[in-house]
C-alpha positions as MATLAB code, in Angstrom:
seq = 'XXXXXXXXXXXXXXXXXXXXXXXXXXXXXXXXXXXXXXXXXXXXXXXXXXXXXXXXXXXXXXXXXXXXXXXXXXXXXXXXXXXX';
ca = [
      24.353   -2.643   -5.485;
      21.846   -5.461   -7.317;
      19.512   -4.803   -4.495;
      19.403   -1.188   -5.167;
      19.537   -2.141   -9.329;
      16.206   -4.631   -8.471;
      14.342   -1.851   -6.810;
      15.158    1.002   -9.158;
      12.119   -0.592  -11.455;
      10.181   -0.691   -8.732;
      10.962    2.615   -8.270;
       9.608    3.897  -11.523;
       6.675    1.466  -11.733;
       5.622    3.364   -8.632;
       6.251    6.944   -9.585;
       4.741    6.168  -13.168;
       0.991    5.006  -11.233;
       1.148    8.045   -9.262;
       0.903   10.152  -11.783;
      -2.132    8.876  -13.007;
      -3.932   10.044   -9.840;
      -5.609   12.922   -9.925;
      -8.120   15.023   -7.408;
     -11.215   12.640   -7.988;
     -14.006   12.459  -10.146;
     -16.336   14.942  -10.893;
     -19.200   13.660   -8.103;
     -17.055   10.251   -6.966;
     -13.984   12.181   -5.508;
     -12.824    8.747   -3.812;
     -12.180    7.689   -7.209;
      -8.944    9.411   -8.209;
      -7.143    7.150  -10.881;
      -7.529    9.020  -14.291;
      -7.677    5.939  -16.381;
      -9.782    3.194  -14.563;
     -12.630    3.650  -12.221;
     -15.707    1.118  -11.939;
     -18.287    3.017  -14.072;
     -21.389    4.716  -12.701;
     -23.834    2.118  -14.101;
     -21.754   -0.977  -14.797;
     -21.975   -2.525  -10.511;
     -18.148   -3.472  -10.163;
     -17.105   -3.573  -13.855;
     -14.532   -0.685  -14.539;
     -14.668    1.510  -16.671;
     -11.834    2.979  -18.829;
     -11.037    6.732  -19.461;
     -14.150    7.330  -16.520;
     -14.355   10.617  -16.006;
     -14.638   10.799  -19.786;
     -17.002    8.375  -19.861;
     -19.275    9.703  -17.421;
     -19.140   13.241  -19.098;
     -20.181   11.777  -22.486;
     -22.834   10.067  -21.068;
     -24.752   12.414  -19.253;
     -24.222   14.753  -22.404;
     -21.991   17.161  -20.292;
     -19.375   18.027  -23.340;
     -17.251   20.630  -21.046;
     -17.067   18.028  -18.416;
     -16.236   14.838  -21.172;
     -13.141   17.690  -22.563;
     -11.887   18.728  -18.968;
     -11.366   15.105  -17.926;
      -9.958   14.342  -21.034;
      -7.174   17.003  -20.660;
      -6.402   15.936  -17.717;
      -5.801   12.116  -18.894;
      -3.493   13.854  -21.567;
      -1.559   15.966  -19.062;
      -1.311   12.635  -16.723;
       0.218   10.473  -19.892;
       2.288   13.319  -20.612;
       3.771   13.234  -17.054;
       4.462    9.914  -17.447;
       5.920    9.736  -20.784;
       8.437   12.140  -18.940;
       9.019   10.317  -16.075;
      10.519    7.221  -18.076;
      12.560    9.346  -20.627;
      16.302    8.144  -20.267;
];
């Protein structure tokens, strides 16, 4: 029973990251976490909120709002997943 208690965190530290995959980038489809991704021009440094980011910067506003729903919808999921 504590093994199953120790892994039950586990459990919803997994199911939490999940969520915050999503099909891919717009034009780096291999990237699929929402909130992290190295950035287009930064080498290996990441970049937060990238799909965001890489709308905004290449002045694509439709692009910057899609990507941003979709980082709303994937924190919603997860505020859901760890209700009580």
């Amino acid at each position: 029973a504590a093994a199953d208690a120790a892994r039950l965190p586990d459990a919803r530290v997994l199911a939490v990251e999940r969520r915050f995959l999503g099909a891919g980038l717009p034009g780096r489809v291999f990237f699929k976490h929402i909130f992290q991704a190295p950035g287009l021009y930064l080498g290996y440094g990441a970049n937060t909120f990238p799909g965001v980011a890489d709308g905004l910067f290449a002045k694509d506003m439709q692009r910057a709002q899609q990507q941003l729903d979709a980082a709303a919808d994937a924190a919603n999921a997860v505020a859901a997943a760890l209700r009580p």
